[in-house]
PyMOL Python script that loads the backbone (N, CA, C, O; Angstrom):
from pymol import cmd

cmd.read_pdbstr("""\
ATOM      1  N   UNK A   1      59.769  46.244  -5.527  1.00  0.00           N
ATOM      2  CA  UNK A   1      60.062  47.068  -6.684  1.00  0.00           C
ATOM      3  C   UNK A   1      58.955  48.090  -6.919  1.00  0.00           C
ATOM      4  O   UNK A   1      59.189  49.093  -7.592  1.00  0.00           O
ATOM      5  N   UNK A   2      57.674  47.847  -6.348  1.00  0.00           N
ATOM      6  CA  UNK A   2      56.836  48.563  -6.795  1.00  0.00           C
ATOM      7  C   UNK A   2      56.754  50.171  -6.345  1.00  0.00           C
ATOM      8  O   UNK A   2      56.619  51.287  -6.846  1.00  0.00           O
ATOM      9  N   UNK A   3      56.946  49.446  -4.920  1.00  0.00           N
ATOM     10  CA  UNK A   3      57.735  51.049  -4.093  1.00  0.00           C
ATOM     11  C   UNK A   3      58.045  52.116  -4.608  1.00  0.00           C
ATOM     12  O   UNK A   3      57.510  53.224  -4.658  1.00  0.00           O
ATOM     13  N   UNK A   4      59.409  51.479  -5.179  1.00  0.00           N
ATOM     14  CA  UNK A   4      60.413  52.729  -5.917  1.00  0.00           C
ATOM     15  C   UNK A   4      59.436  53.258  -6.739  1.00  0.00           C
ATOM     16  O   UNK A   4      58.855  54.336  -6.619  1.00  0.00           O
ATOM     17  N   UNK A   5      59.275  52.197  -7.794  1.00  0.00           N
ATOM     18  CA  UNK A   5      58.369  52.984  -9.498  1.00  0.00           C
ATOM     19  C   UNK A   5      57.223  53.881  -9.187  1.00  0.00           C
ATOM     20  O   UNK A   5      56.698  54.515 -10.102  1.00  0.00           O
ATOM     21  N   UNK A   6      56.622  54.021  -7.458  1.00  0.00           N
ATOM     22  CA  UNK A   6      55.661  54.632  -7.251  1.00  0.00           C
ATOM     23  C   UNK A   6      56.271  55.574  -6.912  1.00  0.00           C
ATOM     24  O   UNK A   6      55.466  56.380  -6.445  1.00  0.00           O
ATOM     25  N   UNK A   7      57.850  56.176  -6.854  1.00  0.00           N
ATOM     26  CA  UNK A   7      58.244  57.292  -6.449  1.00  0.00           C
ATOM     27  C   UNK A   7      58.677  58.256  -7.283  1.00  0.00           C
ATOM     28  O   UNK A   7      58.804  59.466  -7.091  1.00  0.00           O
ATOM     29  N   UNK A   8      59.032  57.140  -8.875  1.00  0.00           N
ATOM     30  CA  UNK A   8      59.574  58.097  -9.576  1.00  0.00           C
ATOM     31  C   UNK A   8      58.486  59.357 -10.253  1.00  0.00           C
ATOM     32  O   UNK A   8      57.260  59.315 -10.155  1.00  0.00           O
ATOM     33  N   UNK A   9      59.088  60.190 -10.779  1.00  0.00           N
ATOM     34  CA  UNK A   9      58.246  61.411 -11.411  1.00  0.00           C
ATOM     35  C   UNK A   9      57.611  61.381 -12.927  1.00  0.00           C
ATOM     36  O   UNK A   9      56.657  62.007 -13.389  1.00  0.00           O
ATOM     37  N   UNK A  10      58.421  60.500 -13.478  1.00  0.00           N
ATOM     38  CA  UNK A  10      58.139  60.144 -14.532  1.00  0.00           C
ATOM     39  C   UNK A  10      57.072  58.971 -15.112  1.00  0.00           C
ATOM     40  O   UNK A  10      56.899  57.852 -14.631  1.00  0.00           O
ATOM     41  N   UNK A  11      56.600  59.394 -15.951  1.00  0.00           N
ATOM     42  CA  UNK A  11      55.492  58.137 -16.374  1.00  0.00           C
ATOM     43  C   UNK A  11      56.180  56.769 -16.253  1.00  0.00           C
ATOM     44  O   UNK A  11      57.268  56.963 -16.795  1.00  0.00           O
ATOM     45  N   UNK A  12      56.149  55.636 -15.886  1.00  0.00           N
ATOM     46  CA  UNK A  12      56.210  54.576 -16.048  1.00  0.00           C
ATOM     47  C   UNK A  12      55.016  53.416 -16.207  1.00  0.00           C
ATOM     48  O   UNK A  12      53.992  53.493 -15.530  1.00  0.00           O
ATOM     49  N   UNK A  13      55.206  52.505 -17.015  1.00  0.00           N
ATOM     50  CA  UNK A  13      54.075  51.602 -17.860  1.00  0.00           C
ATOM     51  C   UNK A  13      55.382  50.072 -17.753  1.00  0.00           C
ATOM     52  O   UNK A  13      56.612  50.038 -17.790  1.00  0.00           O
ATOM     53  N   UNK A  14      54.578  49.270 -17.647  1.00  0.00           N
ATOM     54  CA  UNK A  14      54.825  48.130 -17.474  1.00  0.00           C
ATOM     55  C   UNK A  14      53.951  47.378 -18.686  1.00  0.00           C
ATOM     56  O   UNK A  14      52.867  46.872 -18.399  1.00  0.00           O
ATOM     57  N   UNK A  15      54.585  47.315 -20.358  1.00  0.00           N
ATOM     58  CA  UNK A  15      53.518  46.706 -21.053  1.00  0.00           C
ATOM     59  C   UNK A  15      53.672  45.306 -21.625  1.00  0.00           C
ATOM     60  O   UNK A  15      54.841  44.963 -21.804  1.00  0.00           O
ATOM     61  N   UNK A  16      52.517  44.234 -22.020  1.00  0.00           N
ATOM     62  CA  UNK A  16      52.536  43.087 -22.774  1.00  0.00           C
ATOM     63  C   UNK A  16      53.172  43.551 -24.259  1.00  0.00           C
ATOM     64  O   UNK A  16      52.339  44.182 -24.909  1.00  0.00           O
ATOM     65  N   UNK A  17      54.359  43.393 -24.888  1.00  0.00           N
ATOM     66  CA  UNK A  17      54.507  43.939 -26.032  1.00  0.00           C
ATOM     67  C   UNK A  17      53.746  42.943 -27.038  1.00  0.00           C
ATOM     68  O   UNK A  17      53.702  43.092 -28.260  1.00  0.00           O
ATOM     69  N   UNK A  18      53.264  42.093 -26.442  1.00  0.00           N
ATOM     70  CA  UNK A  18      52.257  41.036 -27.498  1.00  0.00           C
ATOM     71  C   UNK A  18      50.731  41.628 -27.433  1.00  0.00           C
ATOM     72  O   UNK A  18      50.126  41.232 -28.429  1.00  0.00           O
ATOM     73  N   UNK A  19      50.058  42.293 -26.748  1.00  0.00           N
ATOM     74  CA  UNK A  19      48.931  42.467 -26.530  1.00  0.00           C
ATOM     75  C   UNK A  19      48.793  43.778 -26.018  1.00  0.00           C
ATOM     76  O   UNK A  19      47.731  44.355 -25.784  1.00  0.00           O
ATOM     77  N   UNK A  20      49.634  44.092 -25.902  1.00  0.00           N
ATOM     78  CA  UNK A  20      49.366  45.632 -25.060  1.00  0.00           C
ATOM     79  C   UNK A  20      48.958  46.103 -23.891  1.00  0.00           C
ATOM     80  O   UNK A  20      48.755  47.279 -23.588  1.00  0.00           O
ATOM     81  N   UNK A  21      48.832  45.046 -23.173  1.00  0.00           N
ATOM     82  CA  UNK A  21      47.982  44.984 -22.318  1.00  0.00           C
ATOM     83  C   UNK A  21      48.958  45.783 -21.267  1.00  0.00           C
ATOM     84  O   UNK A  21      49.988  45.155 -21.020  1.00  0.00           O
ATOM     85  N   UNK A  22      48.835  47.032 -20.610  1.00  0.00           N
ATOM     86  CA  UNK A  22      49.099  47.448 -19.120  1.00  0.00           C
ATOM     87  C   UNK A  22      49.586  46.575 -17.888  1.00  0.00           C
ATOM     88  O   UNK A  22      48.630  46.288 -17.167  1.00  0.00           O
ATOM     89  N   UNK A  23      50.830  46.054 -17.424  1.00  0.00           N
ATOM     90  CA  UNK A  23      50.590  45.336 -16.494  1.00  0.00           C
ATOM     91  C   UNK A  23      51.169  45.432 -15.384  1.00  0.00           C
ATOM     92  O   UNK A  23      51.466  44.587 -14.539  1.00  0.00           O
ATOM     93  N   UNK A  24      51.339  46.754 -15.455  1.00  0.00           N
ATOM     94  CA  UNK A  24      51.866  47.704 -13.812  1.00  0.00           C
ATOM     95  C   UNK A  24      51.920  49.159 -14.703  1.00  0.00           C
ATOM     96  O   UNK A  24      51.920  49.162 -15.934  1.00  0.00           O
ATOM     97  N   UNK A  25      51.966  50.380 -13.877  1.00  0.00           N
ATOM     98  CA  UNK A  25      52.248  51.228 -13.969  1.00  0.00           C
ATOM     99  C   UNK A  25      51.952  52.325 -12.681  1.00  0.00           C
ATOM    100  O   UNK A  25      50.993  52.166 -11.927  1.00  0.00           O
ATOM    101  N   UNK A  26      52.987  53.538 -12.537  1.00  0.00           N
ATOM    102  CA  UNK A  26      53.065  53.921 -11.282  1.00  0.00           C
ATOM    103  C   UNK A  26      51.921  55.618 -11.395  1.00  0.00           C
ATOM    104  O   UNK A  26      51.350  56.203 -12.315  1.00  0.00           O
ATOM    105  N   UNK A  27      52.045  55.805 -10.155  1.00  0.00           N
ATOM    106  CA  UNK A  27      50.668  56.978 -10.294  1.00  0.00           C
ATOM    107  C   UNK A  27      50.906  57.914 -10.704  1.00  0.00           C
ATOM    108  O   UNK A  27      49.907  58.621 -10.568  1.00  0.00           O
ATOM    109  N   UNK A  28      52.276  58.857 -11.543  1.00  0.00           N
ATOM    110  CA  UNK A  28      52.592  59.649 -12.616  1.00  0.00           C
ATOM    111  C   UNK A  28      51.758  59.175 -13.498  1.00  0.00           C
ATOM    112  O   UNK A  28      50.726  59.826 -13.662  1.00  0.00           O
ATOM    113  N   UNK A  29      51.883  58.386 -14.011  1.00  0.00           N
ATOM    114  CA  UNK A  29      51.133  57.344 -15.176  1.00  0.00           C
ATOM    115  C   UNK A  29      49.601  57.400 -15.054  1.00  0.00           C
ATOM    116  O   UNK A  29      48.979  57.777 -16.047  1.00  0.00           O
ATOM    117  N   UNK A  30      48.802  57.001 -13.731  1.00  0.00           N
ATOM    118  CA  UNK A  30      47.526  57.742 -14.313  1.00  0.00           C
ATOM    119  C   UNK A  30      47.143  58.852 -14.054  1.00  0.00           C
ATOM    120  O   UNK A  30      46.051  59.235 -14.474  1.00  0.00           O
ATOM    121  N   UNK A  31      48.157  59.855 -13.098  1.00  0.00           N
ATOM    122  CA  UNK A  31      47.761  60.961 -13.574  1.00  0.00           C
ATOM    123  C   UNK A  31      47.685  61.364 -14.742  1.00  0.00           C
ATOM    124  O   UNK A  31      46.611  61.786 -15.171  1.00  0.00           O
ATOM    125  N   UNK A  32      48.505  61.334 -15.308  1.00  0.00           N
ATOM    126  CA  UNK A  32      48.971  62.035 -16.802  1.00  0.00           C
ATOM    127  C   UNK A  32      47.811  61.431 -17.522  1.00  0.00           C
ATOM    128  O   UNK A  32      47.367  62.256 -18.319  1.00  0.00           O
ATOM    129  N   UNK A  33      47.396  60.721 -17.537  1.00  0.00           N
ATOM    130  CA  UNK A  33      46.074  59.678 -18.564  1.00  0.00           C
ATOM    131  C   UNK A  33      44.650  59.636 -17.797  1.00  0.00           C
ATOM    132  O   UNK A  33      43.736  58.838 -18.010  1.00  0.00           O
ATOM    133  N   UNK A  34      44.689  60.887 -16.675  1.00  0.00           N
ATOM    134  CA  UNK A  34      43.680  61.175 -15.963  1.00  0.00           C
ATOM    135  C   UNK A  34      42.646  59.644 -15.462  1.00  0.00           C
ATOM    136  O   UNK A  34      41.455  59.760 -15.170  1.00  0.00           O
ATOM    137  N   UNK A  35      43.248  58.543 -15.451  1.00  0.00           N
ATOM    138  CA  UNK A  35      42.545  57.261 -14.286  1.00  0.00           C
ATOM    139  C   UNK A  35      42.940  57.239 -13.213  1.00  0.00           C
ATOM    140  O   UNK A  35      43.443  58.334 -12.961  1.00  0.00           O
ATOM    141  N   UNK A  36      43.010  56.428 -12.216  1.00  0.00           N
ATOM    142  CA  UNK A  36      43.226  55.730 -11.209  1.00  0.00           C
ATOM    143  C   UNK A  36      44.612  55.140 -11.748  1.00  0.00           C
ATOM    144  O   UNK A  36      44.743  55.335 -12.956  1.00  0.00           O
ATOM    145  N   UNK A  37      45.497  54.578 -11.247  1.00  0.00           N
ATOM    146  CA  UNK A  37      46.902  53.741 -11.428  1.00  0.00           C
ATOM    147  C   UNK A  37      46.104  52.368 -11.531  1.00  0.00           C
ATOM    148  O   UNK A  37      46.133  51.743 -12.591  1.00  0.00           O
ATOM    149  N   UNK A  38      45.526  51.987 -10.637  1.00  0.00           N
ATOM    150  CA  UNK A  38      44.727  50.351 -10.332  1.00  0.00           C
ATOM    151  C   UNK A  38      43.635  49.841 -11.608  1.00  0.00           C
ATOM    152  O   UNK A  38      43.340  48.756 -12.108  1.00  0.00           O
ATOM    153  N   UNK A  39      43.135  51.597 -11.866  1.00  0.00           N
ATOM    154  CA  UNK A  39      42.363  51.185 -12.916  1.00  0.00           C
ATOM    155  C   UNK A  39      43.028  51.138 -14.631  1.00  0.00           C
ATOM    156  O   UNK A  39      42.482  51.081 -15.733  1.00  0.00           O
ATOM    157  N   UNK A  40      44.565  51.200 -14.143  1.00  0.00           N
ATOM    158  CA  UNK A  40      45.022  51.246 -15.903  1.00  0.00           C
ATOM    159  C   UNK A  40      45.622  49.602 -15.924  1.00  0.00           C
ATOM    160  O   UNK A  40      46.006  49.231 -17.033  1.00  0.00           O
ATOM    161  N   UNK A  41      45.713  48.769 -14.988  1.00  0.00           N
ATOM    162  CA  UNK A  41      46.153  47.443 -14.805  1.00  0.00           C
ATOM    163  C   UNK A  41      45.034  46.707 -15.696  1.00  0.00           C
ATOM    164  O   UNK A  41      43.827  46.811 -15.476  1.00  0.00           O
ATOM    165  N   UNK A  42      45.454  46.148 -16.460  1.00  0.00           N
ATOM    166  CA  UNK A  42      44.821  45.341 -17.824  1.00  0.00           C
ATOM    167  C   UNK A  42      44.044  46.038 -18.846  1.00  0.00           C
ATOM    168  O   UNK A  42      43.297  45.278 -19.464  1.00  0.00           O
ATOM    169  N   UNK A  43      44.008  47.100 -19.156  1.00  0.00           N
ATOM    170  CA  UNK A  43      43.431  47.625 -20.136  1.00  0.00           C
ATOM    171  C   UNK A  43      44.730  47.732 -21.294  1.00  0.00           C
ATOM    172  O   UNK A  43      45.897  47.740 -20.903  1.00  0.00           O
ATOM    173  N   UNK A  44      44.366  47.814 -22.786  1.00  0.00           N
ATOM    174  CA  UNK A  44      45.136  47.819 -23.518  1.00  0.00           C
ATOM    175  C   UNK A  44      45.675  48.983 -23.545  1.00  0.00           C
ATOM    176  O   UNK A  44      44.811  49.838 -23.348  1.00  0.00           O
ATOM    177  N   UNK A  45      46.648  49.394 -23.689  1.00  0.00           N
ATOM    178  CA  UNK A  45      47.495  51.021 -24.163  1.00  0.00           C
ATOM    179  C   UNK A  45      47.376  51.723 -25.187  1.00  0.00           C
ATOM    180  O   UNK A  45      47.831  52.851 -25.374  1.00  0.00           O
ATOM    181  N   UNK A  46      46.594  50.906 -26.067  1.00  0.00           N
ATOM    182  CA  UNK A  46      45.702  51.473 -27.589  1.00  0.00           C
ATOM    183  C   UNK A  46      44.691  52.167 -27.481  1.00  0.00           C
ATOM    184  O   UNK A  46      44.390  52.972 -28.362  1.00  0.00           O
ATOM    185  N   UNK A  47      43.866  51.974 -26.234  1.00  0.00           N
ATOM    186  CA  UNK A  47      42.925  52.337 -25.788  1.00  0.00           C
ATOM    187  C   UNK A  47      43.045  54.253 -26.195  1.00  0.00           C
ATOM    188  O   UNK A  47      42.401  54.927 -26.999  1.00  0.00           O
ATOM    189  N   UNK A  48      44.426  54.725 -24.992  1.00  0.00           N
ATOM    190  CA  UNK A  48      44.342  55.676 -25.077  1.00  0.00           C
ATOM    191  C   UNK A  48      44.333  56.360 -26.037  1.00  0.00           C
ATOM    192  O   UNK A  48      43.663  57.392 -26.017  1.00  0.00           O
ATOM    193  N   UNK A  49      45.121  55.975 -27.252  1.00  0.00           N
ATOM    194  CA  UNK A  49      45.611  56.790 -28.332  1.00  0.00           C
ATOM    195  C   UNK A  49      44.669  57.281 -29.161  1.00  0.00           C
ATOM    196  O   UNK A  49      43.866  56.586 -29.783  1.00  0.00           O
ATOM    197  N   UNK A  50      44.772  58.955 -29.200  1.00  0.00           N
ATOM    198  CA  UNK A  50      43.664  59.034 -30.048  1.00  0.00           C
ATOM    199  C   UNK A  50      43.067  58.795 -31.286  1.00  0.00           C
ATOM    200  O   UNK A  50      43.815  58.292 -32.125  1.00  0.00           O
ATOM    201  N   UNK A  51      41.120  59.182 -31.857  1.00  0.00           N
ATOM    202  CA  UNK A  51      40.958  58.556 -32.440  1.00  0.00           C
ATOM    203  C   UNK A  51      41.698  59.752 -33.777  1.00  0.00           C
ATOM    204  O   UNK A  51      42.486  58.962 -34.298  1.00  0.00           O
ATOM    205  N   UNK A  52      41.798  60.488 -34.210  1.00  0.00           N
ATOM    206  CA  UNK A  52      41.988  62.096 -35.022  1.00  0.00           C
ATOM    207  C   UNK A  52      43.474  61.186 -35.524  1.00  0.00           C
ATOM    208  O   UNK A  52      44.465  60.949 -34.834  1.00  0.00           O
ATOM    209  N   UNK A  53      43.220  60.821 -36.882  1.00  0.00           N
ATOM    210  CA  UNK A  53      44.748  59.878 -38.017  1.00  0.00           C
ATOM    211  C   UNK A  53      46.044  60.849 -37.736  1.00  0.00           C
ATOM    212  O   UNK A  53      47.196  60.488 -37.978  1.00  0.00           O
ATOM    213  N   UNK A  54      45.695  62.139 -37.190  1.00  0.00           N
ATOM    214  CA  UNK A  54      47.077  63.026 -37.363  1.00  0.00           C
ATOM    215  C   UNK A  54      47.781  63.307 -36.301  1.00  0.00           C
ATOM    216  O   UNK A  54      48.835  63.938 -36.374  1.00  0.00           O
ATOM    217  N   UNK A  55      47.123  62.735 -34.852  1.00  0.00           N
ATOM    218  CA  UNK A  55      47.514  62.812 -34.178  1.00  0.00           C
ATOM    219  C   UNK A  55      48.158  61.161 -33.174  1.00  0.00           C
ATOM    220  O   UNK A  55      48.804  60.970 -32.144  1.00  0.00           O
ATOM    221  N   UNK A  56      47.380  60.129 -34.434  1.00  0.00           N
ATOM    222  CA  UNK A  56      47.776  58.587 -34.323  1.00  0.00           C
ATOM    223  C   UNK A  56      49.508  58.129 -34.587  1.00  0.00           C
ATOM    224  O   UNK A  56      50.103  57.322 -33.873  1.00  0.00           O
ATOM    225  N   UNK A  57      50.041  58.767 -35.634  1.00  0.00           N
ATOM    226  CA  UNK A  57      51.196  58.891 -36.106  1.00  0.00           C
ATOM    227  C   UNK A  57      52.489  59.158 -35.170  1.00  0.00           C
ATOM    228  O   UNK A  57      53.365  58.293 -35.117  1.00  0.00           O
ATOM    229  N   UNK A  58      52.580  60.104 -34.588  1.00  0.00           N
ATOM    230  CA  UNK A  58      53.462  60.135 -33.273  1.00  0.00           C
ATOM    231  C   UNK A  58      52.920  58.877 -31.929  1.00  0.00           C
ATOM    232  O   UNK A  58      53.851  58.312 -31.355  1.00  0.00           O
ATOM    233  N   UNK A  59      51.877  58.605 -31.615  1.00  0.00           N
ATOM    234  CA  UNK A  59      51.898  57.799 -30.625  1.00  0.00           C
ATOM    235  C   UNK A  59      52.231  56.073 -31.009  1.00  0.00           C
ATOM    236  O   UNK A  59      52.640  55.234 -30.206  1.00  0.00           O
ATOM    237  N   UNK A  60      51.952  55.881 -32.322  1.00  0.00           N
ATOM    238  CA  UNK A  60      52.234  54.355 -32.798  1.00  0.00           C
ATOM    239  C   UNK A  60      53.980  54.637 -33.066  1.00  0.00           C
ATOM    240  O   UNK A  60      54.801  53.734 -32.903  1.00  0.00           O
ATOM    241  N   UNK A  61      54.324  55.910 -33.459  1.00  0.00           N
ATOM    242  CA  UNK A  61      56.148  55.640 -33.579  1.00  0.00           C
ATOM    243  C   UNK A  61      56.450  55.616 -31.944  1.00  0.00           C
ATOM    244  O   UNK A  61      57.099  54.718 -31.408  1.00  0.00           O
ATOM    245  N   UNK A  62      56.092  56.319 -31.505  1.00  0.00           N
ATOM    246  CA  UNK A  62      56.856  56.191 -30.089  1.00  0.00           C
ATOM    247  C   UNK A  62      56.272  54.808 -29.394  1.00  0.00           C
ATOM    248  O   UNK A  62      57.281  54.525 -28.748  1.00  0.00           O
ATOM    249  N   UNK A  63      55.653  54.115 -29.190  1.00  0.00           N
ATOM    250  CA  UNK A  63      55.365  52.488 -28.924  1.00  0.00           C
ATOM    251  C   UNK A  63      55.755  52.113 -29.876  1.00  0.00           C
ATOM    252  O   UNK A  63      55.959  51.028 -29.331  1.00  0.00           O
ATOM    253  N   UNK A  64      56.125  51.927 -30.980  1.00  0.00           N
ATOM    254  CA  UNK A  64      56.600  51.347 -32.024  1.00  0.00           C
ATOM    255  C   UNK A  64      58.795  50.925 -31.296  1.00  0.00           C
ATOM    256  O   UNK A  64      59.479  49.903 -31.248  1.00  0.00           O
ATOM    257  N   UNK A  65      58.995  52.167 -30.972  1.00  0.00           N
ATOM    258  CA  UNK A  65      60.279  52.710 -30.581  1.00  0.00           C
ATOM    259  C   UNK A  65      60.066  51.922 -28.896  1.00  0.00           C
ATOM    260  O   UNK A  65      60.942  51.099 -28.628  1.00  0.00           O
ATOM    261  N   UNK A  66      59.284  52.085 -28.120  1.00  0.00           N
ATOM    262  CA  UNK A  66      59.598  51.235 -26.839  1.00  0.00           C
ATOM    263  C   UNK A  66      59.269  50.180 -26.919  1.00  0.00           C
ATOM    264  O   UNK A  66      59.877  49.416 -26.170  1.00  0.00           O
ATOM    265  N   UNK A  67      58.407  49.681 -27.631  1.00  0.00           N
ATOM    266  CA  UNK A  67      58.276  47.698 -27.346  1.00  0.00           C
ATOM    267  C   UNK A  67      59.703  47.586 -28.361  1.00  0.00           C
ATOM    268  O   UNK A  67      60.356  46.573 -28.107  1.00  0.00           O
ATOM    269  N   UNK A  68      60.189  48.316 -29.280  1.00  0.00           N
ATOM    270  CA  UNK A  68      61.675  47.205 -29.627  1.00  0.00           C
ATOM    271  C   UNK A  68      62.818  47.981 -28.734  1.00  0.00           C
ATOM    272  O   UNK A  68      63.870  47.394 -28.986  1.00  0.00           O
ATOM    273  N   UNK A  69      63.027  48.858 -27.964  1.00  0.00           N
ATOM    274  CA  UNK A  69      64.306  49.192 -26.971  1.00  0.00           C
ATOM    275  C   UNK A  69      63.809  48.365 -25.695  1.00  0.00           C
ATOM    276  O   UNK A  69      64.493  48.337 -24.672  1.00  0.00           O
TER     277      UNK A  69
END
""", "prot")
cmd.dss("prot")
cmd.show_as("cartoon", "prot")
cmd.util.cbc("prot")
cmd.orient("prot")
């Protein structure tokens, strides 16, 4: 499976919806978040979001919106 998800174009994230924790994601994904793919495997996804309250608001609705779909 990993194959494919490394082909698609689109970000994909594989997350703990209990912890947040990262636990696959394909190399769209750290491009876009400027790491390594290997190096986003166990870090939390909170991590990224920035620290600026006005720009916190859109990234907690949209994870808010994929850990319940």
């Amino acid at each position: 499976m990993t194959a494919a998800i490394d082909r698609v174009a689109d970000l994909y994230f594989a997350i703990d919806v209990d912890s947040g924790e990262i636990l696959d994601a394909n190399p769209a994904a750290g491009a876009a978040l400027g790491v390594a793919r290997d190096a986003l495997i166990g870090i939390e996804l909170g991590g990224f979001v920035p620290n600026d309250d006005a720009a916190q608001g859109p990234w907690w609705t949209a994870l808010d919106a994929l850990a319940e779909g």
